[in-house]
N, C-alpha and C positions, 0 to 999 in steps of 0.2 A: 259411364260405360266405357270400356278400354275399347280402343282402335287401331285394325288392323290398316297399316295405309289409309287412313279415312273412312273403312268401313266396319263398322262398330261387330264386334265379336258374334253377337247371336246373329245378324245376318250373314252373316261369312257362314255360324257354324247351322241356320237353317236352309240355307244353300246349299250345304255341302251335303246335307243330308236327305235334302229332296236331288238333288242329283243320285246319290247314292239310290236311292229306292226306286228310283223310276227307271235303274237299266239294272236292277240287280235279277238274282234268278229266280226269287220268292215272288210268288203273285200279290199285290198289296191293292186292299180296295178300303176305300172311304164311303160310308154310308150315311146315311139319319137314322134318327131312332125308325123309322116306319119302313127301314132295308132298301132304301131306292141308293142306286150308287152314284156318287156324286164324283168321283174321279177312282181311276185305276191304273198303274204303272205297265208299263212293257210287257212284264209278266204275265200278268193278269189277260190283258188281251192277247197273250199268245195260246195262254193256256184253256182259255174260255172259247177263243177261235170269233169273238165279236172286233169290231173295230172301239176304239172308244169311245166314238160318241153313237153306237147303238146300245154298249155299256151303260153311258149317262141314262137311259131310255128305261133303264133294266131294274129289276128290284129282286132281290134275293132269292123269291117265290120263281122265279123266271129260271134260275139254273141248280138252286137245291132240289135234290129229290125227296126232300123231308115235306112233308105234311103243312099248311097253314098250323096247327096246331104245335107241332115239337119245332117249327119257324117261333112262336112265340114263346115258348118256353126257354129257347137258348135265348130269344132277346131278354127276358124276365131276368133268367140266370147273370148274364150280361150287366144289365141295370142294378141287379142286386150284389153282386159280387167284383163287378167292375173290369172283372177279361174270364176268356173261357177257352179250354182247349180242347178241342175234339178231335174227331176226324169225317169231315164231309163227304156226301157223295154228291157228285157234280155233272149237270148234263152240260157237253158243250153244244156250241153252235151247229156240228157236225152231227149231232145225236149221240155222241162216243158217251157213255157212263162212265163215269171211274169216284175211284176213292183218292183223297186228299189229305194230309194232318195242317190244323189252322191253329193259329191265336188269335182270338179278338180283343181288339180291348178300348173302353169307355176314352175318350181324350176331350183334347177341345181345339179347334183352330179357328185361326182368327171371331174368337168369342161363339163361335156356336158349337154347341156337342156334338162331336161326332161320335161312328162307332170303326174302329182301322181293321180292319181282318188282314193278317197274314199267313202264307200259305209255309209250305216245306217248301223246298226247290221245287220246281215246278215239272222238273224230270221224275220224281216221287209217284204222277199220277201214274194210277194204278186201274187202268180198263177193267172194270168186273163184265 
């Protein structure tokens, strides 16, 4: 594996890239298959108005306004198709409603499946 000063390329370039994601202006959240969120960037807790580890606490059902049921259907679509792009409606912490445009999509890090949801800029929310 080639080395940048000693530090081998994919750590330099997974570095570079969890820095990038965790002050950029896209909400970015990491879940399990079952929607609980296991890490979220800067974004995310600005947009959502949680800190992050009431976040960790949190599962998908907690700030969609979607149904238990069309909650599993996007996960199905998800597992079956492997990303999905919609547009969420999201309660925050504040009770504010708004709409959202996301992408999800299937990954894996350090050997367990996750599932990454990314938002639009997080300026995008849109209070109905």
């Amino acid at each position: 594996m080639p080395l940048v000063e000693g530090v081998s390329l994919r750590i330099l370039h997974q570095a570079l890239l969890g820095e990038a994601l965790m002050g950029g202006g896209s909400a970015v959240i990491v879940s399990d298959d079952a929607g609980r969120y296991l890490a979220a960037n800067d974004a995310a807790v600005e947009l959502l108005g949680y800190s992050r580890e009431e976040l960790a606490g949190l599962n998908a059902r907690d700030v969609s306004e979607k149904t238990d049921e069309q909650l599993g259907e996007v996960m199905a679509m998800l597992k079956r198709e492997r990303s999905v792009e919609s547009v969420a409606t999201l309660r925050r912490k504040d009770g504010v409603v708004g709409r959202i445009a996301y992408m999800g999509a299937e990954s894996v890090v350090g050997g367990l499946p996750v599932y990454i949801t990314v938002t639009a800029p997080i300026a995008t929310f849109e209070p109905v």
